[in-house]
N, C-alpha and C positions, 0 to 999 in steps of 0.2 A: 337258266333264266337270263333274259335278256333286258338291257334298260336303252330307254333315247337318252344319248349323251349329245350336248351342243358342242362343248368342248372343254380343254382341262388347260388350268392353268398351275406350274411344276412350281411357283416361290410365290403365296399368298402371302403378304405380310398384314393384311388390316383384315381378314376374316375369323378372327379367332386368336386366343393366343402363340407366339412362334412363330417357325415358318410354315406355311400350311401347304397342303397339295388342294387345289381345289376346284372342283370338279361342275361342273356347268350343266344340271338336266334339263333337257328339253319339256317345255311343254308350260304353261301361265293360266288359270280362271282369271286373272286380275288382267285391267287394262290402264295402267296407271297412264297418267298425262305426265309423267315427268321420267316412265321408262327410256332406259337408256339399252335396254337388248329387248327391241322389238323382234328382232329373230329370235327368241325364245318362246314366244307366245307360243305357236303351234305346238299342240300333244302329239307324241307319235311321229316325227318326221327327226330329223339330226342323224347321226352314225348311229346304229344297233350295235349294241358293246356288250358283253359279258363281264361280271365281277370280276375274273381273271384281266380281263382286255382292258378296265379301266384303271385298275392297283398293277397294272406294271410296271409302270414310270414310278410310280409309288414305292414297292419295293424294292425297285432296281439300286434306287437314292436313298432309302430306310435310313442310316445316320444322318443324310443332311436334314433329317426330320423329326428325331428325335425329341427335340425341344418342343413340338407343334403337334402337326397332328393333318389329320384330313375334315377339310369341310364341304359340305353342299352347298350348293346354291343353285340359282339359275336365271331366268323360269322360278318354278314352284320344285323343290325338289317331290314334296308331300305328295306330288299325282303320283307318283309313282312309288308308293308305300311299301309292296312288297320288294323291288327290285332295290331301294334304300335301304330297310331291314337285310337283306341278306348279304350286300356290303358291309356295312355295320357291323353283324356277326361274322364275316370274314377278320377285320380291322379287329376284332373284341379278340380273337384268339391269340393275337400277337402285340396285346394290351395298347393297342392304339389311342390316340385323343380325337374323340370324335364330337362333331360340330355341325349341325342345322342352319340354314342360314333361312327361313321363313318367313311369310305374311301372315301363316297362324289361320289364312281361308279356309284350309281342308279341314281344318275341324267340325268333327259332326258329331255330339253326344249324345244325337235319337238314334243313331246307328251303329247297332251291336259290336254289329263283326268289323267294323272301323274303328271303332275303339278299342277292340282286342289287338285289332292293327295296330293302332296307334302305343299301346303301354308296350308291346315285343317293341318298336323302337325307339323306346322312351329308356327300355331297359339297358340299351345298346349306347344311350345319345350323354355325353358328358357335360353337351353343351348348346345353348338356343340362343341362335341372333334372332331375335321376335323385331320383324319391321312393324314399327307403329305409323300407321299411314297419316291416320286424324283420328282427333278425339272427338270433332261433330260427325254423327253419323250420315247428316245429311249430305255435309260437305266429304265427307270419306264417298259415300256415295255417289260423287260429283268426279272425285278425283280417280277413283277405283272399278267403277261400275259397280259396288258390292258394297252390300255394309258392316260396318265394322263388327258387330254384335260377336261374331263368331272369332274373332281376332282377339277382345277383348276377353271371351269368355275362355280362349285356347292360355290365356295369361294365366288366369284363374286355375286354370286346372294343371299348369306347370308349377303352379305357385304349391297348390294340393299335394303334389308327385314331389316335390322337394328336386323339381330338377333348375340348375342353374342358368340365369337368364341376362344376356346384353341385349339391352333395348336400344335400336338405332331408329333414327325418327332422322327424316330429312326437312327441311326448314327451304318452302317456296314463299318469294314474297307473291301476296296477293290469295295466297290456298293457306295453307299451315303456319305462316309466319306473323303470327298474331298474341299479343301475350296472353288472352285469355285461353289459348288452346292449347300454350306451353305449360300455364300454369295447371291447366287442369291434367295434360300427361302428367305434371307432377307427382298431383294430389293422386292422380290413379296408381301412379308408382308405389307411392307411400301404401298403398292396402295391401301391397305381395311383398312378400317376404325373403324371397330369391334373386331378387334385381343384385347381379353383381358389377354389372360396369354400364354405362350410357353413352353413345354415341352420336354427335348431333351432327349434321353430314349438310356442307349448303348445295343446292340445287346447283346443276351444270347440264350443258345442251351437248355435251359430248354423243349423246347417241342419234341428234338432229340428222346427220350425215346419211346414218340405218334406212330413218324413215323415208329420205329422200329416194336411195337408192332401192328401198323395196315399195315406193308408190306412194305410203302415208304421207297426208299433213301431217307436219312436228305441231301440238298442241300448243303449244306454249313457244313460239318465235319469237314473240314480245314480251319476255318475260326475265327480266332481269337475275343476272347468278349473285347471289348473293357472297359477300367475302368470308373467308374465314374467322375474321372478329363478330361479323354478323353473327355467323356457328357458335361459336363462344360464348355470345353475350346472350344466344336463344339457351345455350344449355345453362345458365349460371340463373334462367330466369326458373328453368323447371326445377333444377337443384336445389333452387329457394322455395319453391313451393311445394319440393318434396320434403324437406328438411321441417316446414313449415305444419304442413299434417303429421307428422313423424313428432313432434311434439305437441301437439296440440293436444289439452284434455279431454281424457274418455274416447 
């Protein structure tokens, strides 16, 4: 079996707990306005790698990893379902920590045999970065091309599965940077029961350069990065209104 790899990065340190090996699949349904690896969109194009070809580096370095683990990301790692799972059950034999890094899009629970997909690497998966794009689905829809609905509901059903969840939300002024939208991630936090850590991440034009060089307008040129207290004071708003549901009566 063969997967599109983009490419692999050998000392992740903010994908996951440790140091991580992490691996870049090619291929995105999302088209975010504040993407920073527009060479990731395409499905099907990057290097063709086999589960040998991509855990070599991996292997090779096995104790500087020890503490970590392997994570996805990309792209979507999720398009490519099967070629995930049998990485996964590679890494599961030699009791690995393994890590999702996801938008939660490819969840589809009117389709069988994608859901059958989905629990085999669920069975495998220790760990989900769930990117929370927006909590308005029109503006998710603005910023995504897609609507949240299936993002929301893929939470739902990790929260069901008892699988463990860091939710990272990035904070744009003018799309997501509003305290109604934080508060209400909050409040949505508070209904699942597996939220183990939060990541509030400010917006940065570092992929501006990508789009240049492969022809896109950058969406957002005028759009200010917000600082890292910005970050801060966005999570400390959803933390309050997570805490804030989380005791509220009934």
């Amino acid at each position: 079996m063969k997967g599109f790899i983009h490419s692999i990065e050998s000392c992740g340190t903010v994908d996951g707990p440790g140091i991580r090996y992490v691996i870049f699949f090619q291929g995105c349904p999302m088209r975010c306005l504040y993407c920073h690896n527009p060479d990731t969109w395409e499905p099907r194009t990057g290097k063709t790698m086999s589960v040998d070809e991509v855990l070599d580096g991996f292997y090779s370095n096995l104790p500087f990893y020890r503490s970590g683990g392997v994570t996805v990301t990309g792209g979507e790692p999720m398009m490519q379902m099967e070629f995930l799972t049998e990485l996964f059950r590679n890494l599961k034999k030699h009791d690995i920590h393994t890590c999702v890094d996801t938008s939660g899009i490819m969840f589809n629970p009117n389709n069988e045999i994608s859901m059958k997909q989905l629990d085999q690497l669920l069975s495998l998966t220790d760990l989900i970065l769930l990117d929370i794009k927006h909590m308005d689905d029109r503006r998710h829809k603005v910023l995504t091309g897609h609507s949240n609905e299936r993002v929301l509901d893929f939470a739902r059903y990790l929260d069901e599965r008892q699988i463990p969840v860091w939710i990272r939300h990035v904070i744009v002024p003018g799309i997501t940077f509003y305290k109604e939208y934080l508060q209400e991630l909050g409040r949505f936090m508070a209904e699942l029961g597996n939220i183990k850590a939060l990541d509030v991440l400010p917006y940065h034009s570092m992929g501006r350069s990508k789009y240049e060089s492969m022809g896109y307008d950058y969406p957002l040129k005028d759009t200010k990065e917000p600082s890292k207290e910005d970050a801060e004071a966005a999570r400390t708003v959803i933390l309050s209104a997570y805490k804030a549901a989380k005791e509220a009566p009934g």
